[in-house]
Structure formats: C-alpha cells, structure tokens
C-alpha positions in Angstrom: 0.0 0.0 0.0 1.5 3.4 -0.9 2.3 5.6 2.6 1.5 9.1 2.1 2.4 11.6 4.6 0.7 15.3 4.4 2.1 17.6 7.1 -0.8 20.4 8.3 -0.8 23.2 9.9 -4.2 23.5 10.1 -3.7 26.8 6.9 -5.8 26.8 3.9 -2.7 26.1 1.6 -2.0 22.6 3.9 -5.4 21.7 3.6 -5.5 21.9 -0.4 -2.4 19.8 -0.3 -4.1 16.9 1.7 -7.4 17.3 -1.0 -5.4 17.7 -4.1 -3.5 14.6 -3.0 -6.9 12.7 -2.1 -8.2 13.6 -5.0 -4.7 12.8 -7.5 -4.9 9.3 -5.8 -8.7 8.7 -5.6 -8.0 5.3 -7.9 -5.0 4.1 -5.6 -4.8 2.4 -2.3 -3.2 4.2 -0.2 -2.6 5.5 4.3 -2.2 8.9 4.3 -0.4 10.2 7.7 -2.0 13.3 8.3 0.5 14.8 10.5 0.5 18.0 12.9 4.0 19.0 14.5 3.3 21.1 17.6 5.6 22.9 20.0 4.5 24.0 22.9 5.5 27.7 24.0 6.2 28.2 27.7 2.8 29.4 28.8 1.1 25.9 27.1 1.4 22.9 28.6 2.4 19.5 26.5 -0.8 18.2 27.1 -3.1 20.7 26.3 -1.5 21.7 23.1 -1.7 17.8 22.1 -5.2 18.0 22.7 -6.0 20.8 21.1 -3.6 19.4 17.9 -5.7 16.1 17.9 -8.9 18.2 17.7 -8.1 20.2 14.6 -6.7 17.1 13.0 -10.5 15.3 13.5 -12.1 18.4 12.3 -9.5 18.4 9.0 -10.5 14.7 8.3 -14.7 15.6 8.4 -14.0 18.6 6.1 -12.4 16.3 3.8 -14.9 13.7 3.5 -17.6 16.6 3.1 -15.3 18.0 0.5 -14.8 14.8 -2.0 -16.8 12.0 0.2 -15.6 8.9 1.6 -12.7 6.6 -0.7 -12.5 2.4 0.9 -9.2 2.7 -0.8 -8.0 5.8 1.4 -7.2 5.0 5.0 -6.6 8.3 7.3 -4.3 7.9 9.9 -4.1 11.4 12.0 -1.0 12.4 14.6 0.2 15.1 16.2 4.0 15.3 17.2 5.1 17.2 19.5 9.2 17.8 18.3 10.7 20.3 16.1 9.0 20.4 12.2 11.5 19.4 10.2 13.4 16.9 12.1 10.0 15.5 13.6 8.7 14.8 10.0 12.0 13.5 8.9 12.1 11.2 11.9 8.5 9.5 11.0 9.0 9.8 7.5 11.8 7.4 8.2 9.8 5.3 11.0 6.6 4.6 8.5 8.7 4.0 5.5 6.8 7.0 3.6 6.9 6.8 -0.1 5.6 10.0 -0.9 5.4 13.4 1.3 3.0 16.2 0.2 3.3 19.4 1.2 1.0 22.9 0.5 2.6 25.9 -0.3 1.4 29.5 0.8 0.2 32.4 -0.9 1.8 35.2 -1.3 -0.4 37.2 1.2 -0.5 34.9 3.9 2.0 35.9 6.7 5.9 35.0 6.4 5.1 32.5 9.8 2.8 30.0 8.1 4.6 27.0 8.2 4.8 25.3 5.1 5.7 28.4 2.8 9.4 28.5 1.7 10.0 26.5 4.7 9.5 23.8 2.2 12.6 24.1 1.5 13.9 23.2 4.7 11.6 20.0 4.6 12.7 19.3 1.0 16.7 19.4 2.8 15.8 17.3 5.6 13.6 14.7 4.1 16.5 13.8 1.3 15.5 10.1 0.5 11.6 10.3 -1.2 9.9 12.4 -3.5 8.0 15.2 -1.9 5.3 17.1 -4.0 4.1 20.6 -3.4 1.1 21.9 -4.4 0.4 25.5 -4.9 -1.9 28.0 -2.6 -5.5 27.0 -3.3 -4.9 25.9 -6.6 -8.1 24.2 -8.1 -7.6 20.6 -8.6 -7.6 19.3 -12.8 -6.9 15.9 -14.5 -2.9 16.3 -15.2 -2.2 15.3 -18.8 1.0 16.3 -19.2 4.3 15.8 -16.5 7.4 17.8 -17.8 10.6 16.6 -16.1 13.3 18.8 -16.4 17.1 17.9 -16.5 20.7 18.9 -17.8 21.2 15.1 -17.6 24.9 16.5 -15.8 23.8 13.4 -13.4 22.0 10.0 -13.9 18.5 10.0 -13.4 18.3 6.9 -10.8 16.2 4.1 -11.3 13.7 4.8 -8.0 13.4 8.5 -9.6 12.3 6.3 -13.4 10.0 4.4 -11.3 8.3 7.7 -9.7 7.4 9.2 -12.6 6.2 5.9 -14.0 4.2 5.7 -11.5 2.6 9.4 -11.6 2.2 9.4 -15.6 0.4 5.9 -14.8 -1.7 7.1 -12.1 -3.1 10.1 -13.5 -2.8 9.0 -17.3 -0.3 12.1 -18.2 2.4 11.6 -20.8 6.0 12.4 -19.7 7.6 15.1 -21.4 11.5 15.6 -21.2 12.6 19.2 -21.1 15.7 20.6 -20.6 17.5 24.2 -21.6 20.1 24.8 -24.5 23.0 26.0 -22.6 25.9 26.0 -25.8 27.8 23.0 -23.6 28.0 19.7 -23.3 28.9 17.9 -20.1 30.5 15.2 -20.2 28.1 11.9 -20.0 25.3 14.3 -20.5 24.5 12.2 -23.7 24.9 8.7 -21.9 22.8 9.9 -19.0 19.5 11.2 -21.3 19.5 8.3 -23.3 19.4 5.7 -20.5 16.4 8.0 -18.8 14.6 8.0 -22.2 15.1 4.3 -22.8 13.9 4.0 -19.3 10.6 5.9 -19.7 10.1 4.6 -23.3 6.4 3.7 -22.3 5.0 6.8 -21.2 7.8 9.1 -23.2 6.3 12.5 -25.3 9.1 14.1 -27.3 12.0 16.0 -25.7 11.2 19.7 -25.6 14.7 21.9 -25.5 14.2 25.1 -25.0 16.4 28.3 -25.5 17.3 30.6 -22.7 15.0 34.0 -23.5 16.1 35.8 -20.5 16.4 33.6 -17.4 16.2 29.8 -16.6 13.3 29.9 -14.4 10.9 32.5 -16.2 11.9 30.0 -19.3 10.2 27.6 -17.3 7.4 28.8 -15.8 6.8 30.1 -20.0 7.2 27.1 -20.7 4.6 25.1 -18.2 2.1 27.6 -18.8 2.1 27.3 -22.7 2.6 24.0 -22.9 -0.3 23.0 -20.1 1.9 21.3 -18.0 0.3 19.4 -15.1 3.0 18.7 -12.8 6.5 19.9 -13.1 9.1 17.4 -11.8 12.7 17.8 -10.8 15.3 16.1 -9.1 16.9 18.1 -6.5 20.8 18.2 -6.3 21.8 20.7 -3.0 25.3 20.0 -3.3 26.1 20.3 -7.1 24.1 23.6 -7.7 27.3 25.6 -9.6 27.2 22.4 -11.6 23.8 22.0 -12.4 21.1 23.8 -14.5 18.3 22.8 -11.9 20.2 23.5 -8.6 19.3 25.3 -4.8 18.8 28.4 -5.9 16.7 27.6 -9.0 14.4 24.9 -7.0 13.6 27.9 -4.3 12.7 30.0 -7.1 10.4 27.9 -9.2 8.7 27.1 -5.5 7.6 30.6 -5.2 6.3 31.0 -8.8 5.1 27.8 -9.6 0.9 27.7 -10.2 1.4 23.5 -11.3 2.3 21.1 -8.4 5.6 20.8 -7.8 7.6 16.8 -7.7 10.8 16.8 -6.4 13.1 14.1 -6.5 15.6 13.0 -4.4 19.3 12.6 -5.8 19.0 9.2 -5.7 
C-alpha cells in the first residue's frame, strides 16, 4: 500500500495539499499520515496543546470527507507530534517507511510564519531520501495530462526517480515530457545519461522539448509550463552540485515561489 504523509498546519494552503492529494490518488490504495507538528510555547502545557492538535486534525478529516466524500481505498491515519517540524517529520518519515510526502505551499499574502511556505525548502533538505510534492496555494484541482521533467542530464537520473514518474504518468494517465534548456555546452556523460532516462521511460515518453534561454532559466520555465499546459512539473533536486547543475538550490527555491502547477521533487538518488 503506498504511505502518504501530508504535514498540516491546520492553513488553507496545507489543507489543499491533503485534497489535491486525495483527489490525484482517488483510484489508488493508499494510508495517508496526516501529521501536525506542535511545539508547545512556555505558557502551554504538553498536554493541552496535544489536545488541542488532535482536535483540529478530527475536524481536518470531516471537512475532507464533506469536501470529496468517503474513498474504501484511502485510510486516514491522524498524529500530532510534539518535536521540532523538520526533524519530527523526517524522523516519521523514516519510521513509516513514507513513499511519498506532500506538502502545501502559501500564498503570497498569507503571513511569512505560516509553516509550510518557503519552509519547504527546509523539509525538502531534511527529508532527502523520497519524493515530496508541493502543491500551490488553493490551486483548483484538474486531470494532469502532461508531467514535464526537467534535466541537464549533468547526473544519472536513478532508477527509483524512473519508477516515480512511471508511477505518476500511470496514475493520472499524463504523458511524460522531457525538457531541458540549451546551454551551448556539453557535459561530459550528459548524452549517456539522457539516453538511459529515455530508454527507461520509453512507455510513457512524449518528445523531448529543449528550449532556449529567452532571459532567465526559471521564467523560461514557468513560459514554458504555462504554454505548454503542464500538469506537474518534476525535478530532481541536487543541494550539493548547484554551480554544476542547471536545476540546482537556488533555482528549485525559485520555481517554488512562482510555480501555479504542483511541484515533484526528487531526491538525488
């Protein structure tokens, strides 16, 4: 059974994560952790602020099944932690052998302190090993037919990462589109590397899109999503070899904070 987890902070934007995923999975069998990580300041006490996590997690799960009804292949499972966020998801990731972690991102008018804004980026750091999608502020949910996955192909694409998208472009019915940005260099392997990842998602493969740098790589990208009507926009995320790579730190932050498509992110495998 596929292990979901879907860290809240009782927001709007980590609510739409846990319904876009419901609803992106409605045809799988899968336990989704619903997870709250609270700390108690020193005028709470442990308890209490335990109590009043569990509450809001039981009032999550009703609007849910008001919002899109009741799924016998979804199982809920609801906990709140009380630890640090990012080392307290990491920790159960790890424990409940997660295979997917969804997180919602805010909007740009909701207050810097809301949990899961660009603090997914310090989730995306700490939980390194499985793929972890973001999905936008409130975004309404749509059938994704296309799933661009964008590379310099610097790297080999591992074969978990292969089986990931397999496993969305399955799922959802979406073709996998390659994409990747003319730079004027070639790296070496870069050939070996792209054909082993298109021989490897033969099945599901569209035709390689490369597109020219206009003025920047990431407003190429987000032209290129929109025009093209991506779905999802996957990457895999490198923190160590960003002055290497054309998809790096900096550029994954970026695209985080402009994105309007859900956002995969792959771990370097």
């Amino acid at each position: 059974m596929l292990q979901v987890l879907v860290p809240t902070d009782f927001s709007n934007n980590s609510y739409n994560a846990l319904f876009y995923v419901a609803k992106l999975l409605k045809d799988e069998k899968c336990l989704i952790h619903l997870i709250h990580v609270c700390e108690p300041d020193q005028d709470s006490k442990q308890e209490e602020v335990k109590e009043a996590s569990d509450a809001e997690l039981e009032a999550m799960e009703h609007r849910l099944i008001l919002d899109i009804g009741t799924n016998h292949k979804r199982t809920l499972v609801k906990t709140s932690l009380c630890s640090n966020m990012s080392k307290g998801v990491a920790a159960y990731a790890k424990d409940f052998g997660i295979d997917l972690m969804v997180i919602g991102n805010k909007g740009i008018e909701e207050k810097s302190n809301i949990l899961f804004g660009n603090n997914a980026m310090q989730l995306v750091r700490e939980v390194d090993q499985i793929p972890i999608l973001i999905v936008p502020h409130e975004i309404d949910f749509k059938p994704v037919e296309k799933i661009a996955f964008a590379s310099s192909y610097v790297h080999p694409i591992s074969d978990a990462n292969i089986e990931t998208l397999h496993f969305f472009s399955k799922t959802v019915d979406a073709a996998i589109i390659p994409m990747s940005i003319e730079e004027g260099r070639e790296a070496p392997g870069k050939q070996g590397n792209k054909a082993v990842f298109f021989d490897g998602i033969s099945k599901n493969r569209s035709k390689e899109v490369v597109l020219p740098i206009f003025q920047d790589k990431v407003k190429t990208i987000l032209e290129f999503v929109e025009l093209w009507n991506i779905g999802i926009l996957s990457m895999v995320y490198y923190p160590h070899h960003f002055f290497l790579e054309f998809i790096g730190n900096g550029m994954v932050k970026e695209l985080n904070t402009k994105l309007r498509v859900p956002f995969l992110i792959l771990p370097k495998g």
